[in-house]
SEVEX-983708 format. One record per residue (C-alpha): residue number from 1; residue in three letters; x, y, z. Coordinates in steps of 0.05 Angstrom, whole numbers. Each point is the difference from the previous one (the first is absolute). Layout:
+-----+---------+--------+--------+--------+
| num | residuo |     xx |     yy |     zz |
+-----+---------+--------+--------+--------+
| NUM |     Ala |      X |      Y |      Z |
...
+-----+---------+--------+--------+--------+
//
This chain:
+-----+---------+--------+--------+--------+
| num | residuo |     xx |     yy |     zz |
+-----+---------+--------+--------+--------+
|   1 |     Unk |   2315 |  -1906 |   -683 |
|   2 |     Unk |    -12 |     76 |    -25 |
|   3 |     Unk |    -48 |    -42 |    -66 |
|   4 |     Unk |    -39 |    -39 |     48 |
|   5 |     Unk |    -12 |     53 |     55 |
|   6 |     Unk |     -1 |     71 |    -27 |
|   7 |     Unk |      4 |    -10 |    -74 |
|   8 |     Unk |    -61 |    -49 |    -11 |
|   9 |     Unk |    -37 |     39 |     57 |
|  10 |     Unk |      6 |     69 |    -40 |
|  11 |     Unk |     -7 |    -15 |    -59 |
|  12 |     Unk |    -63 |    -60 |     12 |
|  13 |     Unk |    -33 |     73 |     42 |
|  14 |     Unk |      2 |     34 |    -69 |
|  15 |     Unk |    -35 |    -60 |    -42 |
|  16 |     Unk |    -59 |     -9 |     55 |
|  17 |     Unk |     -5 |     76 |      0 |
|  18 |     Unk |    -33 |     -5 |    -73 |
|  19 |     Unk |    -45 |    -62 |     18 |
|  20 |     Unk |    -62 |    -15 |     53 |
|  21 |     Unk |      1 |    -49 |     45 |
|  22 |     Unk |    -57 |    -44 |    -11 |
|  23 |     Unk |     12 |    -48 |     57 |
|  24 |     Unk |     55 |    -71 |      4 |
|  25 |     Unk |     -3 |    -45 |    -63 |
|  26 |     Unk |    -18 |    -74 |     18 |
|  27 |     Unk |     38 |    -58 |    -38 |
|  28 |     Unk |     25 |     49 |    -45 |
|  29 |     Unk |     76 |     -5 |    -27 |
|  30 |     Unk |     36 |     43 |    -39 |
|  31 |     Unk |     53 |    -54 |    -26 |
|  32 |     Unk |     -8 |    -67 |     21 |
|  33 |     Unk |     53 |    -58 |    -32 |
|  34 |     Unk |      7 |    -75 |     10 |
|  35 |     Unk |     50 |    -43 |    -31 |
|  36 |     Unk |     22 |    -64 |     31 |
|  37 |     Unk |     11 |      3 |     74 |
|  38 |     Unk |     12 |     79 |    -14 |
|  39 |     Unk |    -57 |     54 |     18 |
|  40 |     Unk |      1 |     59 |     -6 |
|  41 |     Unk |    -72 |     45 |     29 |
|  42 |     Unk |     -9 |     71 |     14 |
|  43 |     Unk |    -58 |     18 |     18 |
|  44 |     Unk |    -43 |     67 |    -15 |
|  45 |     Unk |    -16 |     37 |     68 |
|  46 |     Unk |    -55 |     50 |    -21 |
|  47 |     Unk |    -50 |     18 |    -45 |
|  48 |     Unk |     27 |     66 |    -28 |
|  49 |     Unk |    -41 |     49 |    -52 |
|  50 |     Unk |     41 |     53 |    -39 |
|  51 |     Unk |    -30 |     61 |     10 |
|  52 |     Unk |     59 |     52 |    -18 |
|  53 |     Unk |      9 |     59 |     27 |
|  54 |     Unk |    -71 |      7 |     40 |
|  55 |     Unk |     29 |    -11 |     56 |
|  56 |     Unk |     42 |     56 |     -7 |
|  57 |     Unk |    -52 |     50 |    -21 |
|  58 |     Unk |    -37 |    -12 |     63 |
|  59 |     Unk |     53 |      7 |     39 |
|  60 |     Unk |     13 |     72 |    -24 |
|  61 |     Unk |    -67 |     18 |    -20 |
|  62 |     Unk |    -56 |    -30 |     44 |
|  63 |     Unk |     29 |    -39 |     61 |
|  64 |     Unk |     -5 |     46 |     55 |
|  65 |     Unk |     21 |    -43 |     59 |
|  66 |     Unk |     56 |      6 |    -38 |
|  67 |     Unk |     14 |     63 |      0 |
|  68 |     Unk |    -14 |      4 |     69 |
|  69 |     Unk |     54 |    -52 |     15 |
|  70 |     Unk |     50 |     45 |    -40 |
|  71 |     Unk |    -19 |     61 |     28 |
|  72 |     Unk |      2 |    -33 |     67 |
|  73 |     Unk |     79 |    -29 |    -11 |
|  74 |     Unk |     22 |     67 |    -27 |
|  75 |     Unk |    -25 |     30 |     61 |
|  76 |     Unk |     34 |    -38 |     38 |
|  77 |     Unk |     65 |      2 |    -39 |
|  78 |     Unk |     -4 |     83 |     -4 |
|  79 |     Unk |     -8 |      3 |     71 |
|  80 |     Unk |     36 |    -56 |     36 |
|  81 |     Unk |     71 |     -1 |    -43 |
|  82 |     Unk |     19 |     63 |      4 |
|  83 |     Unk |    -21 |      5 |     74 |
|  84 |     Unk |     43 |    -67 |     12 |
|  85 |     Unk |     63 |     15 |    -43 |
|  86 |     Unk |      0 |     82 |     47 |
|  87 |     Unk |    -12 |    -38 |     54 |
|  88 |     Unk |     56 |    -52 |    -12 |
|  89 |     Unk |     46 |     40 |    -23 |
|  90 |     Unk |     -8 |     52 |     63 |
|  91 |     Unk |     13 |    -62 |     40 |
|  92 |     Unk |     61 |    -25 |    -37 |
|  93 |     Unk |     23 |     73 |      8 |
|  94 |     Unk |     -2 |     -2 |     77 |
|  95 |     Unk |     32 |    -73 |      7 |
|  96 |     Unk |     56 |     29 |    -40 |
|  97 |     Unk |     22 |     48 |     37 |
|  98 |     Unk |     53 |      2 |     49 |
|  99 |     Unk |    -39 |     15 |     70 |
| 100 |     Unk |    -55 |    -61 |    -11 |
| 101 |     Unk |     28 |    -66 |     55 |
| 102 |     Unk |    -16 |    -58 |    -12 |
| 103 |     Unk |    -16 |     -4 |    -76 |
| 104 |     Unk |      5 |    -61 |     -5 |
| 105 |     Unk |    -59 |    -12 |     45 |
| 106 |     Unk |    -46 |     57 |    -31 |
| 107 |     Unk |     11 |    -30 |    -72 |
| 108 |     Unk |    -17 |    -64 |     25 |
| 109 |     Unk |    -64 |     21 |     37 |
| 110 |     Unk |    -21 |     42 |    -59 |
| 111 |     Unk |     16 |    -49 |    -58 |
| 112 |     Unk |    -41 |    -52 |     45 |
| 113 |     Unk |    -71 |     -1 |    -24 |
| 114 |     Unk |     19 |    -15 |    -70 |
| 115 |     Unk |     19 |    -68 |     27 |
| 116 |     Unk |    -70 |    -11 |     15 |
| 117 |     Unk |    -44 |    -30 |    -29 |
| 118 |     Unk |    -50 |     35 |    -45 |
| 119 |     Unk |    -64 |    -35 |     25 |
| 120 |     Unk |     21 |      3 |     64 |
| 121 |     Unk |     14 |     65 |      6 |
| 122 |     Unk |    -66 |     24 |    -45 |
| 123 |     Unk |    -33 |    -45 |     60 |
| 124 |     Unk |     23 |     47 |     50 |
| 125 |     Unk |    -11 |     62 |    -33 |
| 126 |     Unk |    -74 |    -17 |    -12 |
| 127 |     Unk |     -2 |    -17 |     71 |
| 128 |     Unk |     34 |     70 |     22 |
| 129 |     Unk |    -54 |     37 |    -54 |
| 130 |     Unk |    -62 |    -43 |     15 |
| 131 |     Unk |    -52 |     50 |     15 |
| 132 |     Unk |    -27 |     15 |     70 |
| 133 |     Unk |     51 |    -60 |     33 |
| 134 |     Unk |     62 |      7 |    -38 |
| 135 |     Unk |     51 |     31 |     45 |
| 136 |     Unk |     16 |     63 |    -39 |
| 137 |     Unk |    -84 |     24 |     17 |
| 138 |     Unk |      5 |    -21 |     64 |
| 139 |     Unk |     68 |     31 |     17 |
| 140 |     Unk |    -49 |     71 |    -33 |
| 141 |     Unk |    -63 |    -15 |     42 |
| 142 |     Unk |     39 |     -9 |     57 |
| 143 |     Unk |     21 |     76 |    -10 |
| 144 |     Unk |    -59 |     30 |    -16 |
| 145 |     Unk |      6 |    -14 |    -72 |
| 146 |     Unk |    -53 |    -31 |    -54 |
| 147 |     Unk |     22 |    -64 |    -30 |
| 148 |     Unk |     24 |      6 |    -69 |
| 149 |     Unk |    -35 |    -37 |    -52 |
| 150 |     Unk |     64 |    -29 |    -24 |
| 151 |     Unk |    -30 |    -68 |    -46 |
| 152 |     Unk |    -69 |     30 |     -5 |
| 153 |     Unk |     14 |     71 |    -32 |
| 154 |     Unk |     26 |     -8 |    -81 |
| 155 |     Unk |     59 |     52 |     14 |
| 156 |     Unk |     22 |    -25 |     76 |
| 157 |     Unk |      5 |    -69 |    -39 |
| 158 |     Unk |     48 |     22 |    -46 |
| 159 |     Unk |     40 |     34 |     45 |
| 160 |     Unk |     -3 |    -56 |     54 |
| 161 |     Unk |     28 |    -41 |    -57 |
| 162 |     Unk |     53 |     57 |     -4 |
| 163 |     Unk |     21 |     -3 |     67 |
| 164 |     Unk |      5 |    -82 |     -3 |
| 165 |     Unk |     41 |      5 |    -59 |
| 166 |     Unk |     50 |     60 |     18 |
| 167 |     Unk |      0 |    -33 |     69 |
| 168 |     Unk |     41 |    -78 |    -28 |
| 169 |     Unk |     39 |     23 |    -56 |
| 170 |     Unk |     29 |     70 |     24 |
| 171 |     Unk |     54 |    -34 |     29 |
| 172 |     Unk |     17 |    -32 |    -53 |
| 173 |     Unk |      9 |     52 |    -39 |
| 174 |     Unk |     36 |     29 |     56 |
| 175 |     Unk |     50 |    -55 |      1 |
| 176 |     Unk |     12 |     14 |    -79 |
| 177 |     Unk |      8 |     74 |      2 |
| 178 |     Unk |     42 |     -3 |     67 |
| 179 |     Unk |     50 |    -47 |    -40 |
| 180 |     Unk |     -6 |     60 |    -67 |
| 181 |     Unk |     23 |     51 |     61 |
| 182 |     Unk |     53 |    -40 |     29 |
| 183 |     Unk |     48 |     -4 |    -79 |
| 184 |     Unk |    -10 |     74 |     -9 |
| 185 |     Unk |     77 |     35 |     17 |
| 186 |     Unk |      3 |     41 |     57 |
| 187 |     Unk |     52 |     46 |    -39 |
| 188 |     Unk |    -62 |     18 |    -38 |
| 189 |     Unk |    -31 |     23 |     69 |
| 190 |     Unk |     62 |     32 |     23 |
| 191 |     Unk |     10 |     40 |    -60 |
| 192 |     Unk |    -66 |     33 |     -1 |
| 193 |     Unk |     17 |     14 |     74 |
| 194 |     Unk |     54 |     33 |    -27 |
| 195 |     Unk |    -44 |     45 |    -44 |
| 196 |     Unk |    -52 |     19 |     56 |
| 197 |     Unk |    -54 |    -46 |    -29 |
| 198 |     Unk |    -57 |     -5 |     49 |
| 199 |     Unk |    -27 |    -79 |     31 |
| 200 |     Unk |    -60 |      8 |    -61 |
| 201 |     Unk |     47 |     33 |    -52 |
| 202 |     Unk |     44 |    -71 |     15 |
| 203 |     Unk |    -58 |    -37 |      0 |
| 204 |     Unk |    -34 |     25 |    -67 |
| 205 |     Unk |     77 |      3 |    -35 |
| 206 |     Unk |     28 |    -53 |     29 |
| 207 |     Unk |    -34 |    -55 |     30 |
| 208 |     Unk |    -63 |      2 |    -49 |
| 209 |     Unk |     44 |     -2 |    -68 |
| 210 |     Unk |     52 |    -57 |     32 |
| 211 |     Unk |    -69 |    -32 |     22 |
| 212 |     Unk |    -39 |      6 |    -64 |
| 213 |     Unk |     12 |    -71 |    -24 |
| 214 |     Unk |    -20 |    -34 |     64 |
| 215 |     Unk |    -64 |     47 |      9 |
| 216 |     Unk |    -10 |    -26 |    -71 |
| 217 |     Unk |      5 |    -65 |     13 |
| 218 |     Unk |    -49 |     11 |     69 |
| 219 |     Unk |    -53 |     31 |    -39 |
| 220 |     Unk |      2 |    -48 |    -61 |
| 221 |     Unk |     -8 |    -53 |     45 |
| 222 |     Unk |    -55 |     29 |     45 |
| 223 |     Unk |    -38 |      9 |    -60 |
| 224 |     Unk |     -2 |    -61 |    -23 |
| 225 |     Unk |    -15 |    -30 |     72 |
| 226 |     Unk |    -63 |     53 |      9 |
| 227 |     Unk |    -35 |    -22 |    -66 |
| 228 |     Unk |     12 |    -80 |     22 |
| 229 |     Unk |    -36 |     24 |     61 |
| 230 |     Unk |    -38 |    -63 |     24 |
| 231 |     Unk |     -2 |    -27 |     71 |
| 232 |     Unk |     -7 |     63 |     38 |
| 233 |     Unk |    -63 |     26 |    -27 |
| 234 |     Unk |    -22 |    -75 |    -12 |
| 235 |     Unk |      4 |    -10 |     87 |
| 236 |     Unk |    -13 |     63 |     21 |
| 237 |     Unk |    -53 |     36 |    -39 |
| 238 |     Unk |    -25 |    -53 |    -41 |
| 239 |     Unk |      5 |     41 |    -61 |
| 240 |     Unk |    -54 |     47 |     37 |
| 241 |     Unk |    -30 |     36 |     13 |
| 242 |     Unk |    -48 |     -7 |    -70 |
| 243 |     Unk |     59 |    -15 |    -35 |
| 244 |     Unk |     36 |     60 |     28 |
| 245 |     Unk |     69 |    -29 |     27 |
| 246 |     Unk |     -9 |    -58 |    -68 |
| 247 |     Unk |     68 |      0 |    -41 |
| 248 |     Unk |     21 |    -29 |    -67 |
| 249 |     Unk |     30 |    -63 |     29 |
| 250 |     Unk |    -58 |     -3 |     49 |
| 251 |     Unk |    -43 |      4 |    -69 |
| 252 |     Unk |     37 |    -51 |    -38 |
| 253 |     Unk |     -6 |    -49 |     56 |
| 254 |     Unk |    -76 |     11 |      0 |
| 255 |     Unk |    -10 |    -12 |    -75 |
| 256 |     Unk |     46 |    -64 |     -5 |
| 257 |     Unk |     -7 |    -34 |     65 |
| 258 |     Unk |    -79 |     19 |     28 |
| 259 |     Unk |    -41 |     20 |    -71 |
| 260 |     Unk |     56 |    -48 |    -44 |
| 261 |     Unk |     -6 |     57 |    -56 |
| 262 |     Unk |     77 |    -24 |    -12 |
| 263 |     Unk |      9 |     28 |    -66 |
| 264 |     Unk |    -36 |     66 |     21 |
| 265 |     Unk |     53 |     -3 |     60 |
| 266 |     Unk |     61 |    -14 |    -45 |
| 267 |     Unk |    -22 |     59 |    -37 |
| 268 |     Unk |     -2 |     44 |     61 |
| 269 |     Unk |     70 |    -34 |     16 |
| 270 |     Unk |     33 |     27 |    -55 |
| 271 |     Unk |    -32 |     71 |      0 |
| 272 |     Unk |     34 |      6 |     63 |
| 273 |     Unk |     70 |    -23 |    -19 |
| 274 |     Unk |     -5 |     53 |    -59 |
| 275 |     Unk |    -19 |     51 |     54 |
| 276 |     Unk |     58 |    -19 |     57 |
| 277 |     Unk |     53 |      1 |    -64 |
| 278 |     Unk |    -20 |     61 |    -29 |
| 279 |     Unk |      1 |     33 |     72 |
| 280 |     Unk |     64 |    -29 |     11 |
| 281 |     Unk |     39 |     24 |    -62 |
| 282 |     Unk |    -30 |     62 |     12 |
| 283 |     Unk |     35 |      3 |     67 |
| 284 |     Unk |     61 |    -30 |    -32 |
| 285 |     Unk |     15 |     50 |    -55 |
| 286 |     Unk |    -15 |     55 |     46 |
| 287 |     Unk |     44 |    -23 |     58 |
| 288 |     Unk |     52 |    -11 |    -49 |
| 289 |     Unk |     -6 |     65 |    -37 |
| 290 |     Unk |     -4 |     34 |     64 |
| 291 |     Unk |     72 |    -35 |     12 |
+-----+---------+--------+--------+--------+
//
């Protein structure tokens, strides 16, 4: 099971990275054996042309929708993952402490969008954001406010996708970081008590450094789901406006599946997996030197 369906995948990316599609082979096999009543046929599914490393040296050099993409994904990642993981982890905060009721019902409530579904939800959002009859503009206009240009405007498009993205998976995060909060001791709590230690002198000596692996674990994770980033900028902004809102996935799906450029796509694959790795040991060494 791992050969056939992540082995084989990775490592037939890399090979068409250093060829060019040239279109499906017809009546072509690559090994083809009869003997008695046995036979044995498997057949060639593309034309492929072994370019090298060209690929790559557009990619860094000359492809600037490209670059766009990546500069639009790491926009998105410096802006929306740290906002979620404060914002989750000020949430987990509250629903662990003593005067919140009915937790149970806040964590379900909060934790629920996550179960949605992402196209679904992306279709909602791009109906709230939808220019002069989304709700969000007319809820303004019905103040006294301009509409926003939320989808038409290259910055309001980023951080519309922002706010969609923040807006399903902060709970989950929640959900994670509340269960961190809940195994640290409260003799640890009670002790700096003891000492005078103020509510932020417990939470940056305290809860931060018992929480460091699962904030870790939160923001390695995050990470790696913001540069995947597909549906919601696929539904709601179309990549737009002029490519402003267009991430790497987003990218990859338009050279293999629209233009069928599948080796330059492959190649594009695997320039991101060497960037989400190298970001994530980097937050990996540091979270664990920091420990």
């Amino acid at each position: 099971m791992f050969s056939v369906f992540l082995l084989f995948p990775t490592l037939y990316t890399i090979y068409l990275s250093v060829f060019s599609y040239e279109g499906p082979a017809r009546s072509e096999y690559i090994i083809s054996i009869q003997a008695w009543i046995f036979e044995l046929t498997i057949p060639k599914i593309s034309n492929l042309e072994f370019v090298g490393l060209a690929h790559y040296e557009s990619l860094i050099f000359s492809d600037s929708v490209f670059h766009l993409s990546l500069f639009n994904t790491g926009f998105i990642f410096l802006i929306q993952v740290p906002l979620m993981v404060i914002l989750a982890l000020a949430v987990a905060i509250v629903l662990d402490s003593k005067f919140i009721r009915a937790k149970g019902l806040w964590r379900t409530l909060i934790a629920l969008p996550v179960a949605t579904g992402m196209v679904a939800y992306s279709t909602v959002f791009l109906l709230l954001f939808e220019g002069d009859v989304g709700m969000i503009n007319q809820v303004l206009m019905s103040v006294g406010l301009d509409a926003v240009p939320w989808l038409t405007d290259r910055w309001m498009a980023r951080i519309t996708l922002v706010i969609a993205i923040t807006w399903r998976w902060m709970g989950y995060n929640m959900i994670i970081l509340l269960a961190g909060l809940q195994t640290i001791p409260q003799q640890l709590y009670e002790a700096a008590e003891i000492d005078g230690a103020t509510m932020w002198q417990k939470f940056r000596f305290v809860t931060v450094p018992q929480l460091r692996p699962v904030l870790l674990f939160v923001i390695v994770s995050s990470t790696i789901g913001t540069f995947k980033l597909f549906a919601e900028p696929f539904v709601i902004t179309g990549g737009g406006p002029a490519n402003a809102t267009l991430t790497v996935v987003q990218y990859i799906y338009r050279q293999a599946f629209v233009q069928l450029n599948l080796g330059y796509a492959s190649a594009v694959t695997v320039c991101l997996v060497v960037i989400v790795s190298a970001i994530s040991i980097v937050q990996v060494r540091r979270g664990g030197a920091a420990q």
